[in-house]
ZAGU-612452 format. One record per residue (C-alpha): residue in three letters; chain; x, y, z. Coordinates in steps of 0.1 Angstrom, whole numbers. Example, Ala and Ser with C-alpha at 12.3 -4.5 7.8 and 13.67 -1.06 7.14 Angstrom:
2
@code->ALA&unit->A&px->123&py->-45&pz->78
@code->SER&unit->A&px->137&py->-11&pz->71
! end
This chain:
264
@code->UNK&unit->A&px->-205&py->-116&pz->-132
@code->UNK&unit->A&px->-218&py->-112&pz->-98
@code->UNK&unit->A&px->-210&py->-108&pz->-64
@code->UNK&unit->A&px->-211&py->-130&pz->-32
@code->UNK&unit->A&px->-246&py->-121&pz->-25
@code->UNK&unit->A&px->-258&py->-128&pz->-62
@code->UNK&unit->A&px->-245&py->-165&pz->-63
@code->UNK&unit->A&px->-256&py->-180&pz->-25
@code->UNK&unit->A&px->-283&py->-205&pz->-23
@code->UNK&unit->A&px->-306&py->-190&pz->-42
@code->UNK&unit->A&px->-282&py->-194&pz->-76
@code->UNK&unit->A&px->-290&py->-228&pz->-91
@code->UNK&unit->A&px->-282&py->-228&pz->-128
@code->UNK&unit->A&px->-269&py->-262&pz->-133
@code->UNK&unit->A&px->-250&py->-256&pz->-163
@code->UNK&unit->A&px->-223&py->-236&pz->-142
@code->UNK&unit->A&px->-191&py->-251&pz->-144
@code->UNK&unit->A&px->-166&py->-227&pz->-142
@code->UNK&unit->A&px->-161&py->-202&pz->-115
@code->UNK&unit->A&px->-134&py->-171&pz->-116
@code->UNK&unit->A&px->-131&py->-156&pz->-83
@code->UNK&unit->A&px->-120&py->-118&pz->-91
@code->UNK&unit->A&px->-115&py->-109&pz->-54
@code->UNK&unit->A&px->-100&py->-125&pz->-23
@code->UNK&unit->A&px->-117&py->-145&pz->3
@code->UNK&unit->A&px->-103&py->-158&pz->35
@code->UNK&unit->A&px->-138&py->-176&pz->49
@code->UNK&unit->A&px->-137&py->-215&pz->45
@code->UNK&unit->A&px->-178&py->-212&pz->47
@code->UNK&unit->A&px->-178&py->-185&pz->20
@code->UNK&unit->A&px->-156&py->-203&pz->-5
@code->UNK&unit->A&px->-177&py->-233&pz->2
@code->UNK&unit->A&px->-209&py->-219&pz->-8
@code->UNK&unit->A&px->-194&py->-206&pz->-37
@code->UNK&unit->A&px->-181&py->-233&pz->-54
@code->UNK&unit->A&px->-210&py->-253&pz->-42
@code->UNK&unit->A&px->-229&py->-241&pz->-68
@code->UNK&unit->A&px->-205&py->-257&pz->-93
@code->UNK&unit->A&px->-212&py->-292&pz->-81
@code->UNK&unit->A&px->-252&py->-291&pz->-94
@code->UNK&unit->A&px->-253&py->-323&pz->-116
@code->UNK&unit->A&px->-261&py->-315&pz->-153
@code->UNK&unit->A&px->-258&py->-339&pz->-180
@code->UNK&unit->A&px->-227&py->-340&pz->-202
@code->UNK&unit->A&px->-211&py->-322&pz->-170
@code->UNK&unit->A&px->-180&py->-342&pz->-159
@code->UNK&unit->A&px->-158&py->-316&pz->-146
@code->UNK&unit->A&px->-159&py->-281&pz->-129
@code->UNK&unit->A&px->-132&py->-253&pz->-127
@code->UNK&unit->A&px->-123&py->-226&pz->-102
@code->UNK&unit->A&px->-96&py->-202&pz->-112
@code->UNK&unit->A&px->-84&py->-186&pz->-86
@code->UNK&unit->A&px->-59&py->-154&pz->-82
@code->UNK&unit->A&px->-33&py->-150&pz->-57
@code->UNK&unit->A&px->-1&py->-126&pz->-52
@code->UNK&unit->A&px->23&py->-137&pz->-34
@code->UNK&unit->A&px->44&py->-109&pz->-35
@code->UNK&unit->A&px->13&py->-93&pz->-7
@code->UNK&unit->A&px->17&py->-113&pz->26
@code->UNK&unit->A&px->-19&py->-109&pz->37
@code->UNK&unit->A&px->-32&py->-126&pz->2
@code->UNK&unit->A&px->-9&py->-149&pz->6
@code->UNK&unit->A&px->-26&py->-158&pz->42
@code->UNK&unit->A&px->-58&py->-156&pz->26
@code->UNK&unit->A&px->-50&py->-180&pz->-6
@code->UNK&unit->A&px->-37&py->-207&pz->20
@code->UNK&unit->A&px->-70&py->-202&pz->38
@code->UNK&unit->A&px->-88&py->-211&pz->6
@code->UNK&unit->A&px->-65&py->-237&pz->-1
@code->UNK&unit->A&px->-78&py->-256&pz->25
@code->UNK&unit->A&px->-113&py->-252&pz->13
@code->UNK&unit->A&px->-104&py->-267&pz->-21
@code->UNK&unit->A&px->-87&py->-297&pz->-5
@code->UNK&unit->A&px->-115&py->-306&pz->13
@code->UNK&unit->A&px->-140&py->-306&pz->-18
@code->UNK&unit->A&px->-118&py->-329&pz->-33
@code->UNK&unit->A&px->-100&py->-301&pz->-58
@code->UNK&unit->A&px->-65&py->-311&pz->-76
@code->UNK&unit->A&px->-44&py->-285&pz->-91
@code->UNK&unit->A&px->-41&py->-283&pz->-131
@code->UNK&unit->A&px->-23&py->-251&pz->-142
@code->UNK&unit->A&px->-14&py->-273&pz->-180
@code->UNK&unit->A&px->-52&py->-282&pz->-179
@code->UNK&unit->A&px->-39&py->-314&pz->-189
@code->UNK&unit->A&px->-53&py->-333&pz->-159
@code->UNK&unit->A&px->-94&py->-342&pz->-160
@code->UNK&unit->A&px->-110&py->-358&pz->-128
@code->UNK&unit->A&px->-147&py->-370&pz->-128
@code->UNK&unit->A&px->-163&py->-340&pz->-102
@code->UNK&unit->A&px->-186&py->-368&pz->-84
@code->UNK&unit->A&px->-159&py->-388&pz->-81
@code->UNK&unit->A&px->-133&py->-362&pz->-67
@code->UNK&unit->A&px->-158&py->-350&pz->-40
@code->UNK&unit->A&px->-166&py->-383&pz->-33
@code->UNK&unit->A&px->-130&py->-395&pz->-25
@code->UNK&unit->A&px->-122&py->-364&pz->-3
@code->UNK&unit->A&px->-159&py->-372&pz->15
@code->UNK&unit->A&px->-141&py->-413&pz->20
@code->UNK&unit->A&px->-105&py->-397&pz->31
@code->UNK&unit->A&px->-123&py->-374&pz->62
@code->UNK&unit->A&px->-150&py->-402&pz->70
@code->UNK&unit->A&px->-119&py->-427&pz->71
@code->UNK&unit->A&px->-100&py->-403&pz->90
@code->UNK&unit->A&px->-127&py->-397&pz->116
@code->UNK&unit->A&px->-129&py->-437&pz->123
@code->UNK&unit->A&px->-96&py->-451&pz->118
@code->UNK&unit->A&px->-69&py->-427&pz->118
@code->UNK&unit->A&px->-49&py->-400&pz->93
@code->UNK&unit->A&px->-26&py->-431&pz->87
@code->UNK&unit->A&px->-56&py->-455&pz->77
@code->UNK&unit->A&px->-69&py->-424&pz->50
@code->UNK&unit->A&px->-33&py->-415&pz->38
@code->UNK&unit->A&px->-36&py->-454&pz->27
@code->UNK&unit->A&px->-66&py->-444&pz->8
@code->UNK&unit->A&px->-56&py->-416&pz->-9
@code->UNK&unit->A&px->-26&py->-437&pz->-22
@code->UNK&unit->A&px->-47&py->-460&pz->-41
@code->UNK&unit->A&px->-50&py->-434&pz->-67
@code->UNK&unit->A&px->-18&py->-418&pz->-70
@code->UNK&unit->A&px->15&py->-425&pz->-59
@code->UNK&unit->A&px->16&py->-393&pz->-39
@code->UNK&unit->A&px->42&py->-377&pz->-65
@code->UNK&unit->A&px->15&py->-366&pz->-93
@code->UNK&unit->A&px->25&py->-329&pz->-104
@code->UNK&unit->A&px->-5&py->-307&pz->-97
@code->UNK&unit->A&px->-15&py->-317&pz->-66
@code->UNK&unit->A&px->-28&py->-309&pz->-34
@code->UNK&unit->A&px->-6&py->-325&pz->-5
@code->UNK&unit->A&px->-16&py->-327&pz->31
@code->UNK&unit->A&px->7&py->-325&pz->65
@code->UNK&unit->A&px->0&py->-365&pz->70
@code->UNK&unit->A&px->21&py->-368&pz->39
@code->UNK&unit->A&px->40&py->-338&pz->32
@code->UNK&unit->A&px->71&py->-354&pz->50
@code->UNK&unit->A&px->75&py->-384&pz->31
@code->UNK&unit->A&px->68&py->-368&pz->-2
@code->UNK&unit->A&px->91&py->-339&pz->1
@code->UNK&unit->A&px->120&py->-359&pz->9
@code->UNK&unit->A&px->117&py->-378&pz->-24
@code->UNK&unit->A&px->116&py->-345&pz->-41
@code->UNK&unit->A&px->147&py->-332&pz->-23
@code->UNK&unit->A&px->164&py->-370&pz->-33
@code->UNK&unit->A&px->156&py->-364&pz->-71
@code->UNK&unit->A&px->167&py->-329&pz->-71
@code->UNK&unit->A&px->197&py->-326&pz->-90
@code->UNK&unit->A&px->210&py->-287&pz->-92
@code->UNK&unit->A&px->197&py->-263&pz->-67
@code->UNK&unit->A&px->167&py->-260&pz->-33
@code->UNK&unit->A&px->153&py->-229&pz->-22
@code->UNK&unit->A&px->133&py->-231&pz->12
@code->UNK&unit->A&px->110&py->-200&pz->18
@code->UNK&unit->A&px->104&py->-205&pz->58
@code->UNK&unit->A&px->80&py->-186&pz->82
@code->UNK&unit->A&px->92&py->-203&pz->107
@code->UNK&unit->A&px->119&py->-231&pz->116
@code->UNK&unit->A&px->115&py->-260&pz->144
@code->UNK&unit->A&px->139&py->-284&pz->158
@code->UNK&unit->A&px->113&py->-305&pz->147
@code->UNK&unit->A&px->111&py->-296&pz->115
@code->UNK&unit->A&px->143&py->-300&pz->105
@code->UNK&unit->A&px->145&py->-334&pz->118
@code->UNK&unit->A&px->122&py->-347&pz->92
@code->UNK&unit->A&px->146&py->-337&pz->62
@code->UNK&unit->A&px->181&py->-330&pz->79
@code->UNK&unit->A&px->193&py->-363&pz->69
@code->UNK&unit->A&px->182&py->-351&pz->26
@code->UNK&unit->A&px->197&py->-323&pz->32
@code->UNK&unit->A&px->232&py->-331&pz->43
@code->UNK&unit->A&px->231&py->-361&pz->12
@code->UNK&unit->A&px->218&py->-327&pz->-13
@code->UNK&unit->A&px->247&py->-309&pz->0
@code->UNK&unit->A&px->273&py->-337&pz->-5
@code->UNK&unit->A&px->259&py->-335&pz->-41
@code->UNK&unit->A&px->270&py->-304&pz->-45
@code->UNK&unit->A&px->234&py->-289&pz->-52
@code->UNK&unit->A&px->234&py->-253&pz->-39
@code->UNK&unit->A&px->208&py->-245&pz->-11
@code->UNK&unit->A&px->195&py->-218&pz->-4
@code->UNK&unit->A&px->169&py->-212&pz->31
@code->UNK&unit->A&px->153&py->-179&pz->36
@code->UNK&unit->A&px->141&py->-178&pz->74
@code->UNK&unit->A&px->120&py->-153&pz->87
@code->UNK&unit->A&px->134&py->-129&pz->117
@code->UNK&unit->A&px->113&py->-96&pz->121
@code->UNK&unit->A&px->132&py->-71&pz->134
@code->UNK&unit->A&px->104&py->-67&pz->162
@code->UNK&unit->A&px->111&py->-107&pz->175
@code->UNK&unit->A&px->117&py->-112&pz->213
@code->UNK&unit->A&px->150&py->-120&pz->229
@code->UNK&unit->A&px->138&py->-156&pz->233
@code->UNK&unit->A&px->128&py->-160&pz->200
@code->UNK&unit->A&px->156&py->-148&pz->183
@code->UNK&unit->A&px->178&py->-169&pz->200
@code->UNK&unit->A&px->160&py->-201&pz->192
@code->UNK&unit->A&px->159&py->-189&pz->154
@code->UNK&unit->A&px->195&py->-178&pz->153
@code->UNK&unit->A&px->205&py->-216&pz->168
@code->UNK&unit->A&px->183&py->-232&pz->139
@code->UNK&unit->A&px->199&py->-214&pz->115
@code->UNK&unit->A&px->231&py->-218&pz->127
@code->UNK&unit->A&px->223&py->-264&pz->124
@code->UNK&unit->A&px->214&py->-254&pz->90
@code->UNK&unit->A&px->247&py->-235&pz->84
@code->UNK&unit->A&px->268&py->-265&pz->97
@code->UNK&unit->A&px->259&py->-285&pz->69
@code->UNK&unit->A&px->265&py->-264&pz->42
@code->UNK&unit->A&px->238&py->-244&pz->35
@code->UNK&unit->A&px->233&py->-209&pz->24
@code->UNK&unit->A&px->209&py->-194&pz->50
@code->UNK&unit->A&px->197&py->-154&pz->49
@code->UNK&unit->A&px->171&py->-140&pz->70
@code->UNK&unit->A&px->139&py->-118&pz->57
@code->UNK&unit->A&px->116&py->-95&pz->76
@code->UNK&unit->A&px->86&py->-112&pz->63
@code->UNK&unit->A&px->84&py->-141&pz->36
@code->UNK&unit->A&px->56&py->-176&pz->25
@code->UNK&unit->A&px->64&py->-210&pz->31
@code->UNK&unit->A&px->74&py->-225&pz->-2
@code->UNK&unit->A&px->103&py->-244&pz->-19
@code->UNK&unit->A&px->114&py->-244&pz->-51
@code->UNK&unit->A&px->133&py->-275&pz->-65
@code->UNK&unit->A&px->156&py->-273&pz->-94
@code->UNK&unit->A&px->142&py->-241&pz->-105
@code->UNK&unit->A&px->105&py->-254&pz->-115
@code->UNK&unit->A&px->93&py->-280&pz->-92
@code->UNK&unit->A&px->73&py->-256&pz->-67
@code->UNK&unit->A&px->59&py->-262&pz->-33
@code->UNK&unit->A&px->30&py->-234&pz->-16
@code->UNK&unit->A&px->4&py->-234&pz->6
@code->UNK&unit->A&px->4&py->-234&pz->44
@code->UNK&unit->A&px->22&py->-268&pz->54
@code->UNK&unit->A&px->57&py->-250&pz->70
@code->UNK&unit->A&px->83&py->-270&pz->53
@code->UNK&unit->A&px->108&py->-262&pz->86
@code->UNK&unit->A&px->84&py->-261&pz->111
@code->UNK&unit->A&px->54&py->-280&pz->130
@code->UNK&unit->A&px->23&py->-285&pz->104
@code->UNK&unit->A&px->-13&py->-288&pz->118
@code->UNK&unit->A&px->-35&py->-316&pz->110
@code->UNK&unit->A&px->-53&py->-295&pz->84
@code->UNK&unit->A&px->-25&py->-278&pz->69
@code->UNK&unit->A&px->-19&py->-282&pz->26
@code->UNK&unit->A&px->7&py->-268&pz->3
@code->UNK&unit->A&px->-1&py->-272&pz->-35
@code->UNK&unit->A&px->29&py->-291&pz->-54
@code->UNK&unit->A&px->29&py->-283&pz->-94
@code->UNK&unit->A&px->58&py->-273&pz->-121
@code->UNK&unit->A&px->59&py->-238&pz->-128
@code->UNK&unit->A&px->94&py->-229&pz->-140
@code->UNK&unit->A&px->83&py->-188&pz->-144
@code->UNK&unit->A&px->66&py->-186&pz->-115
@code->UNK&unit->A&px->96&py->-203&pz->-95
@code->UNK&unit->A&px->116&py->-174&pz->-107
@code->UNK&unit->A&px->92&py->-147&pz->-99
@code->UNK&unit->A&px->93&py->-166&pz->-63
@code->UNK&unit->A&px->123&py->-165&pz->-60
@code->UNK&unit->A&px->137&py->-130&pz->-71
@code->UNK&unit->A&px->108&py->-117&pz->-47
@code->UNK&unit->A&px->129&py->-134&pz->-19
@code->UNK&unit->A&px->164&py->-119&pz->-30
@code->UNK&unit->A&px->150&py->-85&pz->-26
@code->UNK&unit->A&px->138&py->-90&pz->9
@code->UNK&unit->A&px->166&py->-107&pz->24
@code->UNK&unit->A&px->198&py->-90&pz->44
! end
């Protein structure tokens, strides 16, 4: 046990392979010099773990875990909450190192490419990035057979563009959907117009729409298929914006009777 300043620089025990982070940080640089002592090659050492905590029920350490997120995509991290999944540590850093170099000289769609090679982009437990989120949350709202709920911070025309066209074919399925939006009570005139007319397009097509005071982005797909992180589902994603995608049918629930309390 220790805190940040015991386990800078200065901590090089080469055996460390597992790091439990007991309090929040929001810092990229932090969270990088943390878990930078992990990645000290030992033999016999062929994977590291960092379990982290989050809340979501508290908005600001909600904020902070997608900050971290972030971090953990970039140093090549993949989700296992079965700890079913191994990945050689050398080999994960490596290939997030080859997705940002190819990135830098050839283009987000030359590294998407890349990132294919291993996985099919549907693996559960995984970290997925706004060059890909699109494509890969369409086929999840294709193969959902019973029920979507969309937890949005915030909702473009844009946005709803890239998955309109799975929603209206969900709806004619029958699956019930569900989007929370977020409309503080304190929004401008402006604003609230423009989120009032989104949610009226997602009304017309038969969808259950509420508004909350404050809420994450997430989805939740047939009760258990879970989407979290910073990418807004409904809105316009940054370059560098990541949502985790994992199974997790108690926390889905926990997600989304948090949402039903909030909403009016």
């Amino acid at each position: 046990m220790a805190t940040g300043s015991y386990i800078g620089e200065g901590f090089d025990q080469k055996r460390f392979d597992t790091l439990l982070l007991a309090a929040p940080v929001s810092f990229e640089g932090t969270l990088s010099q943390y878990v930078g002592r992990l990645h000290r090659e030992n033999d016999g050492k062929t994977e590291v773990r960092v379990y982290d905590y989050i809340d979501v029920t508290v908005p600001l350490s909600a904020v902070m875990y997608r900050k971290r997120l972030k971090a953990y995509a970039n140093q090549g991290y993949s989700v296992n909450p079965d700890h079913t999944e191994k990945m050689d540590m050398l080999s994960a850093k490596a290939e997030a190192l080859r997705a940002c170099m190819t990135t830098a000289t050839q283009g987000e769609d030359a590294a998407d490419a890349l990132l294919d090679t291993r996985s099919d982009g549907l693996f559960e437990g995984s970290i997925v990035t706004a060059t890909n989120y699109a494509e890969i949350l369409r086929k999840d709202i294709a193969g959902c057979a019973r029920s979507l709920i969309i937890s949005a911070e915030y909702v473009s025309q844009q946005g709803l563009s890239a998955i309109d066209d799975e929603l209206l074919r969900l709806a004619d399925r029958k699956a019930l959907i569900e989007v929370y939006v977020r409309l503080p009570a304190t929004a401008a005139v402006a604003t609230r117009t423009r989120i009032e007319r989104n949610i009226n397009r997602l009304r017309a097509i038969g969808r259950i729409v509420r508004t909350v005071e404050s809420c994450s982005d997430f989805a939740i797909i047939d009760d258990g298929l879970i989407w979290f992180g910073g990418i807004p589902l409904l809105g316009n994603p940054r370059s560098d914006d990541c949502a985790l995608r994992f199974k997790d049918t108690k926390i889905g629930e926990n997600l989304a009777d948090g949402l039903k309390r909030r909403s009016s």
